[in-house]
C-alpha positions in Angstrom: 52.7 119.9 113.6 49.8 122.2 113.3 47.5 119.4 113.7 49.2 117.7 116.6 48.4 120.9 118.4 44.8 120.6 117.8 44.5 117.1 119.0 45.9 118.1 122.6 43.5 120.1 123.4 41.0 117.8 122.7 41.9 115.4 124.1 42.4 117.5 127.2 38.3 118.5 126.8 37.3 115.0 127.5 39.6 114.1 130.0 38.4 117.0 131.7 34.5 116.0 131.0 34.8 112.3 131.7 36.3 113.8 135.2 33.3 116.2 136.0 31.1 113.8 134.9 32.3 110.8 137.6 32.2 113.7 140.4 28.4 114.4 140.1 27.8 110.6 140.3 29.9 110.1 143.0 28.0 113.2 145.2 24.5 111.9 144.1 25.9 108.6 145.5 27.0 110.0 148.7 23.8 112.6 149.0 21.7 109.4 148.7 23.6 107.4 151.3 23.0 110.6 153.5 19.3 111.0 153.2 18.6 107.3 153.6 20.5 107.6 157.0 18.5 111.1 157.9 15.4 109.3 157.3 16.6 106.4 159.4 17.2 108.7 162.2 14.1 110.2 162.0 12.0 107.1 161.9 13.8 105.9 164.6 13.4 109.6 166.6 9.6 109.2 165.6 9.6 105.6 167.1 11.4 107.0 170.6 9.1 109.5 170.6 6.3 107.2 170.1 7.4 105.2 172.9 8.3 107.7 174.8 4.2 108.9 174.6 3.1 105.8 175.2 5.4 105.0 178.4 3.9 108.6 180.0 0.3 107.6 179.4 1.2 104.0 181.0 2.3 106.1 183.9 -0.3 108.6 183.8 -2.8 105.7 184.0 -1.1 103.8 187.0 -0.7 107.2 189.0 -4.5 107.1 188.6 -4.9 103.8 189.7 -3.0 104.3 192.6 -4.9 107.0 193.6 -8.1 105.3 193.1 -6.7 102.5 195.1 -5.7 105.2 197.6 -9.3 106.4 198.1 -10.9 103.2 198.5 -8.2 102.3 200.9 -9.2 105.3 203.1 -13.0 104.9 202.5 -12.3 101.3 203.7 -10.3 102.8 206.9 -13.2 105.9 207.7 -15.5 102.7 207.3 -13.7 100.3 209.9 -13.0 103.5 212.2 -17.2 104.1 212.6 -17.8 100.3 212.6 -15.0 100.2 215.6 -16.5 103.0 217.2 -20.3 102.1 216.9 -19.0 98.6 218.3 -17.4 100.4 221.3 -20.3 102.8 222.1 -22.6 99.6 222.2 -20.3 97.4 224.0 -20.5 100.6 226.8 -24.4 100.8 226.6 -24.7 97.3 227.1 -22.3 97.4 230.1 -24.5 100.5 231.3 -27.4 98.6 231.2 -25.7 95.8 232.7 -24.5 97.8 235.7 -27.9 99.5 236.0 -29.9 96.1 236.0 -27.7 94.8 239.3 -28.5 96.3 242.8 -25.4 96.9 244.9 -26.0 94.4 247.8 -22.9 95.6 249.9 -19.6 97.0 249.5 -16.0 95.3 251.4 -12.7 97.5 251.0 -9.5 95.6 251.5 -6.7 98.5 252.2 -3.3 98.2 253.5 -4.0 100.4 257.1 -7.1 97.6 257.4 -3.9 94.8 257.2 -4.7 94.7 253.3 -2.1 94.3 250.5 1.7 96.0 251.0 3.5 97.9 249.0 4.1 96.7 245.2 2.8 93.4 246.4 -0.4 90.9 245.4 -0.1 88.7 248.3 -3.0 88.1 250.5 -2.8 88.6 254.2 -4.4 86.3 256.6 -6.2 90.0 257.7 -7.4 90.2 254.4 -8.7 86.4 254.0 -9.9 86.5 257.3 -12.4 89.6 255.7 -13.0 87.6 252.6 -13.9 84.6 254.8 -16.7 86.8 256.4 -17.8 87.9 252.7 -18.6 84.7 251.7 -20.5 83.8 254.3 -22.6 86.9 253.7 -23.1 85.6 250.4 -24.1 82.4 251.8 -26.6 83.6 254.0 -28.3 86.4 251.5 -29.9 84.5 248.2 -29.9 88.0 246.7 -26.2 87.9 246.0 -25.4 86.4 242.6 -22.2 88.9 241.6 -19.2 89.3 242.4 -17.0 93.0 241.4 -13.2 92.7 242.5 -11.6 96.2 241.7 -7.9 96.4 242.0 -6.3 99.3 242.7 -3.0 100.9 243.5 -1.4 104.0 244.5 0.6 106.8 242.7 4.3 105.1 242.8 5.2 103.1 239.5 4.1 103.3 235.8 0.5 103.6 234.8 1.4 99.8 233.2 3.1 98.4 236.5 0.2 99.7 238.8 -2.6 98.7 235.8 -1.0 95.2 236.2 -0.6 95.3 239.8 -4.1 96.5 240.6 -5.4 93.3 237.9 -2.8 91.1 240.5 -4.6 91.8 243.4 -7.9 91.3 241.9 -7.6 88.1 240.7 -5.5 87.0 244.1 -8.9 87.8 245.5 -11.1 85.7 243.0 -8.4 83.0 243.2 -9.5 82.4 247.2 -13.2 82.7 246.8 -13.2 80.3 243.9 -10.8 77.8 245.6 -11.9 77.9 249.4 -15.3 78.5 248.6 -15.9 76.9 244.4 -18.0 80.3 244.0 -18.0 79.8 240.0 -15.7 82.2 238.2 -18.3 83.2 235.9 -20.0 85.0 238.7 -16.9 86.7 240.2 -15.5 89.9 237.7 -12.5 91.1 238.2 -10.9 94.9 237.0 -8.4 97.3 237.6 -7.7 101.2 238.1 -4.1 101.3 238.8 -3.9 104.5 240.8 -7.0 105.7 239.0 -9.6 107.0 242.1 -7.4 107.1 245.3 -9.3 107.3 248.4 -6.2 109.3 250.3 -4.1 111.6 248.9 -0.8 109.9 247.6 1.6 112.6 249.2 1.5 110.5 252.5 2.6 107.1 254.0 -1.2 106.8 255.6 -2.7 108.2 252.4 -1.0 105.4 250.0 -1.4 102.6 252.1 -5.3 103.5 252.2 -5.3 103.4 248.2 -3.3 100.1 248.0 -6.5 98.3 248.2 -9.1 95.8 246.6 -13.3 96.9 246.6 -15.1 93.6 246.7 -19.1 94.7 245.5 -21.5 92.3 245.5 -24.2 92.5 243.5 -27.8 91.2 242.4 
């Protein structure tokens, strides 16, 4: 009996070792699982981070490129500005020296109070081709004159574009006769307008208006 006792406890030792023993393996087991997934994560936070770097230097380089593209784009602008501008101020020297190389032979004014063009119209009157009629015979009968200036011109009522237009109307309505009755080449006969640019009259008055609804016919040598 005695020795039936002593096997119990025994027994109960190794049970309880062979237990202990399969716990420890079984955490070492997990414990590995774990740290292979830690480093996992961090390899994969490294490679985010990596990326991450790489994606802000991409964009750090572009933003500069842009900017460099930027500056080049306005250097190119400034550069087309002064070539635009140096092209205008020669284009208005040449035309100054133009003008200043011709002699004003004489000067005709077409004007509605001298049976000139109406109101907001382009029209000639037989008043005003009756006048042109005697300017080409001038021409005619003085060598000197080689040039023809036709200035349009309007007065205050209207947009600055309607009486710019306008103005341009009546000048060429002018051209168009002395070309046609008279083949005076076109090349030889200018046309411009002023709109209500230089009135003669003040524009507050019937009389004053119909004296700036007009066309200035200058020839010149």
């Amino acid at each position: 009996m005695k020795k039936l006792l002593l096997v119990l406890p025994i027994v109960a030792l190794a049970l309880g070792g062979s237990s202990a023993c399969a716990t420890k393996k079984f955490v070492k087991t997990r414990v590995g699982e774990v740290n292979d997934k830690v480093e996992t994560l961090s390899k994969s936070v490294e490679d985010n981070q990596e990326r991450t770097r790489k994606n802000e230097q991409a964009i750090a380089d572009t933003n500069q490129r842009v900017g460099q593209v930027d500056q080049k784009a306005e250097a190119a602008n400034k550069s087309a500005a002064d070539a635009r501008g140096a092209a205008d101020s020669a284009a208005a020297r040449a035309e100054a020296v133009d003008k200043a190389s011709k002699r004003l032979v004489y000067e005709v004014t077409l004007s509605e109070d001298q049976g000139g063009f109406k109101f907001g119209k382009a029209l000639l009157p037989d008043e005003a081709t009756a006048r042109l009629d005697e300017i080409v015979t001038q021409l005619k009968a003085n060598p000197n004159g080689a040039y023809i200036e036709v200035a349009g011109y309007t007065d205050s009522r209207g947009s600055k574009d309607f009486n710019q237009r306008l103005g341009l109307e009546r000048a060429e309505a002018v051209r168009r006769y002395i070309y046609e009755k008279y083949q005076v080449p076109l090349h030889k006969i200018n046309v411009i307008s002023y709109g209500a640019e230089d009135p003669v009259a003040p524009n507050k008055t019937r009389e004053g208006r119909a004296k700036n609804r007009r066309v200035v016919i200058r020839v010149l040598t």
